[in-house]
C-alpha positions, 0 to 999 in steps of 0.5 A, a space after each residue: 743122821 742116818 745112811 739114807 734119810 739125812 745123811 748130814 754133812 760130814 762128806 761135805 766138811 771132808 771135801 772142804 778140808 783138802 784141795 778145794 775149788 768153789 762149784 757152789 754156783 751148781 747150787 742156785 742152779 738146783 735151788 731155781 728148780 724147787 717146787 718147780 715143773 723143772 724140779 727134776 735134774 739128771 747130771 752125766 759124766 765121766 768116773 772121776 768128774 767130781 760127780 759124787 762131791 757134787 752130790 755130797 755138797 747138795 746133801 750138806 746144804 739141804 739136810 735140815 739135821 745140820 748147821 752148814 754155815 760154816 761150810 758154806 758162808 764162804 763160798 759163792 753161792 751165800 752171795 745169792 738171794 736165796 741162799 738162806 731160804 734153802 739152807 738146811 731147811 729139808 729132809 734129804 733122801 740120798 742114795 749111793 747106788 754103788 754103795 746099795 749094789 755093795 751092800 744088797 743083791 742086784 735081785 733084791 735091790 729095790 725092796 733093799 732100798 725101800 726097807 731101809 729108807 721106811 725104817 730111817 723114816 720111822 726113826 725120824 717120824 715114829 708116828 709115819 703111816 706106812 701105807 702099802 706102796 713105797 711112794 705113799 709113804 714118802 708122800 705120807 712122811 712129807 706130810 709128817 715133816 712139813 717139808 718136801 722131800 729132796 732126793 739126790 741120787 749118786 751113781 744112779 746108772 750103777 745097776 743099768 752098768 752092772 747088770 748090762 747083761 740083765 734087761 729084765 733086773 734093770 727094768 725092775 730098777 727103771 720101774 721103781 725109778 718111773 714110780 717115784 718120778 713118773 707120776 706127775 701128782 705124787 711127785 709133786 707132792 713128794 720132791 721139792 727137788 731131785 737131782 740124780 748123776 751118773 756116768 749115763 744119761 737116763 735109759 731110753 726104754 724102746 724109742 722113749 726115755 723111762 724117765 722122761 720128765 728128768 732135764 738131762 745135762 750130759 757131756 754131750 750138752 751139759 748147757 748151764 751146768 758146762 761149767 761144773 763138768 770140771 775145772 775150768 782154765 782160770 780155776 787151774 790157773 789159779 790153782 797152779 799160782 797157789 800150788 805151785 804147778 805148772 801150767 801148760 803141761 797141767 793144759 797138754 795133760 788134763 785139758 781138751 774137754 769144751 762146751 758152749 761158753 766153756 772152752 776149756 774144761 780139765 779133768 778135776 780128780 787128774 789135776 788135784 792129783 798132779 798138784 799133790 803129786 808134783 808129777 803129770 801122770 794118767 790118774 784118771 783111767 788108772 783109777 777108773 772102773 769105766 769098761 774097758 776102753 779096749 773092748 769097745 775100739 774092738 768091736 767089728 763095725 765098718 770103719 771103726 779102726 781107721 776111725 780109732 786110728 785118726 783119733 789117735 793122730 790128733 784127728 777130729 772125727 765127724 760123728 752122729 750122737 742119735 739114737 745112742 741107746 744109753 747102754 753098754 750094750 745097744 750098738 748099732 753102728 760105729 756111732 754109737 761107739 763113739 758116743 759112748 767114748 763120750 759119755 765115759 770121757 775117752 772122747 771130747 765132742 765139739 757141739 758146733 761141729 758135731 765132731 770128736 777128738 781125743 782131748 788130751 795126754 792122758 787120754 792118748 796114752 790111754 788109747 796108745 796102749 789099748 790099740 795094741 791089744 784089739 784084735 782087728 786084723 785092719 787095726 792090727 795092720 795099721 799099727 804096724 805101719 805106722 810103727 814101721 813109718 816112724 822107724 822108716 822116717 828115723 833112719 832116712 828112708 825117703 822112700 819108703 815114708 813117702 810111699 806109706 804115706 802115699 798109701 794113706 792119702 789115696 786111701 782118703 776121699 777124692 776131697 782130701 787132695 785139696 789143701 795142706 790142711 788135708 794132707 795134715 790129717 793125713 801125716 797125722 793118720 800116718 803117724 798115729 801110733 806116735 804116743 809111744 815116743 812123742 808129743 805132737 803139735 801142731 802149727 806151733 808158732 816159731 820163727 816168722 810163722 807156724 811149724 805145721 807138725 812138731 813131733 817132740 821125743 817124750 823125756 824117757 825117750 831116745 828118739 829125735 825130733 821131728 819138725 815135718 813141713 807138708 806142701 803141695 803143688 811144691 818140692 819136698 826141698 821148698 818144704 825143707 827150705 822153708 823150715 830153715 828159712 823161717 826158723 822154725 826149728 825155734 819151736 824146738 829151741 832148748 830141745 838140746 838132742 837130735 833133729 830131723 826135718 821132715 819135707 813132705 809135698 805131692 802134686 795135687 793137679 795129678 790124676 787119682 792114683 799118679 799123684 805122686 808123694 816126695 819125701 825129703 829128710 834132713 838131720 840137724 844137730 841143734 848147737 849146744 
């Protein structure tokens, strides 16, 4: 057993032993690929997805120097015909790129690496020719075993990330990746199979990938492995049964990410720590050693911060995912902003709709707070009107709320005045900055129908909450009179403190610029 050449697995044995929910199906999907045109896979995901477990548990599978019987027998992938042909029958090659950057020099890294995975060889093989060039040799220790080589590397963007500010030393490390996985001939001699996960898709070295013979499956389209991007609702709710959790918050905090045959997908590390825990907190992005999400909703792009601040109001946001350069460094426009949010979790996208939103609590509160340090006088000023609106709307000043939200709704394109639904994106772009304080719902059924906007105080919070109806074409006191006549103060049934109701219309038959915003608020003292 060694670091790099069958690793063993004791990982695996360690996952097993806590908290566990089966993703052995990720295995077949591997095992269709050995000895195959289609042997090369690349995994992207965000920190914190279950990325290196994945790894751990392809290690514990393939490397032929154990027995994981008891591992596996248990789990789904041993009802699958080719369970055994593949178990534990193949020399594995695992590196744990943050691990090797831990342990050599970015300048050094590949020679580092190629040293110690020839001299693991030798340890195993002792009577391995090493021939002069590295692939050679593994095609040479292929030929000793018996068996081809599986390859699995973690984290294997880790040098493209830490060296961002480095072309030249990531593409030393691309050109050491392209002589193991370009050269169609000694590939197929060398690798049954290989699988490779990161937080990136593969590097596009000018307009073309450097790795191009990798499939890629990557939080913009995961296709068959969507279900292994985390944990899917039936998991969490079985999970909450056996745990005790609760799960509608477990769904408010955690979910939010969907693909193809997946709607639902939650954040795998957030959960299991909610259920040790027994508290919904924001896990991930404490634990996160992604970018700073800060840094990049400051850049200086054209539309970014009124873009920043509909995300944050609960807004979908139409976005173009070409031509992202799968760096941390290459932008062109606020696009590729966006699609790098994605890629580090801070965005779920809508493959259908080719927009983006905000998936969940802990992500919001990860964007509340970093709003308030970009630099951006725009952003700057955003904030501070949506703060001022919602300390406007608490003290009753109609007024003043239906003239900031007139600002925002003329500040929209013409066919934004068309429909209720608009005007929702425009309350919720008003009020984006609401995080702090509330939780927001929308349409939340109630009564004889749905309320169209529900902010609910946080429980540290002091505020009241606000049932806002929107109307156009009608009085913001027909909002009013609808909100009690259909009862929809039910969907703050139990809420037990202070409750405003929130009237809000415009005529949308006006002409631009004299379409006139009316507010009407009524406070309502729930019976106790």
């Amino acid at each position: 057993m060694g670091n790099y050449v069958n690793p063993g697995n004791h990982g695996f044995s360690e996952i097993r032993n806590d908290i566990y929910v089966d993703k052995t199906g990720l295995i077949r999907l591997i095992n269709q690929t050995i000895n195959t045109p289609r042997r090369l896979t690349c995994i992207s995901r965000p920190r914190r997805f279950g990325k290196s477990f994945a790894a751990q548990m392809l290690c514990a599978y393939y490397d032929k120097t154990c027995d994981s019987a008891t591992l596996f027998d248990d789990l789904a992938i041993a009802g699958d015909p080719q369970y055994l042909k593949h178990r534990n029958q193949y020399d594995v090659i695992y590196l744990d790129m943050t691990g090797v950057i831990g342990e050599a020099s970015m300048t050094g890294l590949v020679p580092y690496i190629q040293r110690n995975v020839v001299q693991e060889l030798i340890e195993q093989y002792p009577a391995l020719n090493v021939a002069e060039g590295f692939s050679a040799t593994l095609a040479n220790a292929a030929e000793a075993a018996g068996n081809k080589f599986i390859m699995i590397i973690d984290e294997w963007d880790a040098p493209i990330r830490e060296a961002k500010e480095h072309p030249d030393l990531q593409r030393k490390y691309l050109e050491f990746l392209r002589s193991l996985f370009k050269n169609s001939g000694m590939t197929s001699k060398i690798f049954a199979a290989a699988y490779m996960t990161g937080i990136l898709p593969i590097k596009k070295d000018g307009s073309q990938s450097a790795i191009s013979d990798f499939w890629e499956y990557s939080m913009i389209k995961p296709r068959q492995f969507g279900t292994y991007v985390g944990f899917t609702e039936e998991e969490v709710k079985t999970l909450c049964e056996n745990y005790g959790g609760d799960f509608e918050r477990m769904k408010q905090w955690y979910d939010g990410y969907s693909f193809r045959d997946f709607p639902s997908v939650y954040n795998p590390n957030s959960v299991i720590k909610a259920l040790l825990n027994h508290d919904f907190d924001s896990y991930w992005t404490q634990t996160s050693a992604a970018e700073s999400l800060m840094g990049y909703i400051n850049l200086d792009f054209d539309g970014l911060g009124r873009t920043v601040a509909e995300l944050i109001g609960g807004g979908d946001v139409p976005i173009d995912t070409n031509g992202f350069a799968n760096d941390l460094v290459t932008f062109r426009d606020r696009n590729d902003v966006l699609t790098l949010l994605i890629h580090l979790g801070y965005l779920a996208y809508d493959e259908e709709t080719k927009n983006v939103h905000i998936p969940n609590e802990e992500i919001r509160l990860e964007f509340a707070k970093a709003i308030r340090q970009v630099k951006r006088n725009d952003t700057i000023r955003r904030v501070r009107e949506s703060d001022q609106l919602i300390i406007d709307t608490i003290h009753r000043k109609e007024g003043a709320v239906a003239a900031q939200i007139e600002k925002i709704h003329e500040e929209e394109a013409p066919l934004y005045y068309n429909n209720e639904q608009a005007l929702r994106s425009v309350i919720k772009r008003a009020y984006f900055s609401y995080g702090d304080e509330y939780l927001m719902f929308e349409e939340l059924p109630a009564g004889s129908g749905y309320a169209d906007i529900v902010y609910l105080p946080k429980k540290r919070s002091k505020l009241p909450a606000l049932v806002v109806e929107l109307k156009w074409n009608q009085s913001a006191d027909g909002a009013i009179a609808q909100i009690k006549n259909r009862r929809y103060l039910e969907a703050v049934k139990g809420y037990g403190g202070e409750i405003l109701l929130v009237g809000i219309s415009y005529d949308r038959d006006a002409p631009a610029g004299e379409r006139k915003h009316q507010c009407r608020i009524e406070r309502y003292e729930e019976q106790r």
